[in-house]
C-alpha positions in Angstrom: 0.0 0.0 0.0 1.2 3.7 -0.9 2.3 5.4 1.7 -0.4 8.6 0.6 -3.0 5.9 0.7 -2.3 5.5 4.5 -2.0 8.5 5.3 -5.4 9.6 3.6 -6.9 6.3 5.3 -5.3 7.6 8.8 -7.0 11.2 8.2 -10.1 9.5 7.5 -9.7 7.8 11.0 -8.9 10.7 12.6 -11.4 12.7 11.2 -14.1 10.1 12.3 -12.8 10.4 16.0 -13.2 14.1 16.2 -16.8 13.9 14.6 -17.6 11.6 17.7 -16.2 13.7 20.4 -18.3 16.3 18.8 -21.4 14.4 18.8 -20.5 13.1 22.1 -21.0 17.0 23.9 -23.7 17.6 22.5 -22.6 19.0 18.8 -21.6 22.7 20.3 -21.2 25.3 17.5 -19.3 28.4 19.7 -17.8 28.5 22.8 -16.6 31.5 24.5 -13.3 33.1 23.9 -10.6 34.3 26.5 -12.3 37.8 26.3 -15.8 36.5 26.6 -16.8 36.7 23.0 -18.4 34.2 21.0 -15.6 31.6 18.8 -16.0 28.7 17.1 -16.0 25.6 19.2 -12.2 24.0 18.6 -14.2 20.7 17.6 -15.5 22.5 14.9 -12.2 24.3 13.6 -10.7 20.7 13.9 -13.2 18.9 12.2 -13.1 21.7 9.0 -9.3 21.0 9.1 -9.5 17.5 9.0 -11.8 17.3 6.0 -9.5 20.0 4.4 -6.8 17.4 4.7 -8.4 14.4 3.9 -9.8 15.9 1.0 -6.4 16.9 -0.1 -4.6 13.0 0.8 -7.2 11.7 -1.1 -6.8 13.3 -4.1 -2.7 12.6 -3.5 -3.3 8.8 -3.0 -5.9 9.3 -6.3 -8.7 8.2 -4.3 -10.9 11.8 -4.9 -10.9 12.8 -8.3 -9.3 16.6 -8.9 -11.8 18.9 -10.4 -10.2 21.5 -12.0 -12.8 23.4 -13.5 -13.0 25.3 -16.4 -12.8 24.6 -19.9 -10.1 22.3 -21.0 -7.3 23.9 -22.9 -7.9 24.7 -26.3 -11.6 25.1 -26.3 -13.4 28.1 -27.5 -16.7 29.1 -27.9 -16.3 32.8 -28.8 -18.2 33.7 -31.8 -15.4 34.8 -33.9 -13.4 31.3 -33.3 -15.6 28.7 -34.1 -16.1 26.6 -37.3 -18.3 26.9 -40.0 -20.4 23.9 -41.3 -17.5 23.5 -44.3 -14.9 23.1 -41.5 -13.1 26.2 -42.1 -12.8 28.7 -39.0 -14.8 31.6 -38.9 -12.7 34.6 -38.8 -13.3 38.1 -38.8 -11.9 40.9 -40.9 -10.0 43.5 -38.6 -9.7 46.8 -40.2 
């Protein structure tokens, strides 16, 4: 086994640990903060960086698929660059 396969699988474990101490008190959002105002519980905070990190193992170990986005290089759909029905591209006369 890859060693970023165990790792994302270790994540995954410790990410499910957290998520039961959370559930365990009671699933607390905030907590007060050392001047009395309201913060994010540091459950919470570790839970979001847990899935931040398991997200990225995972797509390391190429267990998530990356989703880049976009259009894929090469493609476009701007008027003025696509193809006519012969085949030829459309161009426009710059004066």
């Amino acid at each position: 086994m890859s060693t970023a396969l165990l790792r994302y699988e270790e994540a995954v474990k410790d990410l499910k640990q957290f998520r039961e101490a959370w559930e365990k008190l009671g699933r607390p959002e905030t907590e007060k903060g050392s001047q009395f105002q309201l913060v994010a519980h540091p459950l919470v905070k570790l839970i979001r960086d847990a899935e931040v990190a398991c997200i990225r193992l995972g797509q390391a170990a190429g267990v998530i698929e990356v989703n880049r986005g976009g259009r894929p290089k090469g493609a476009s759909s701007a008027p003025d660059r696509t193809k006519r029905a012969d085949g030829r591209p459309k161009l426009r006369a710059v004066n």
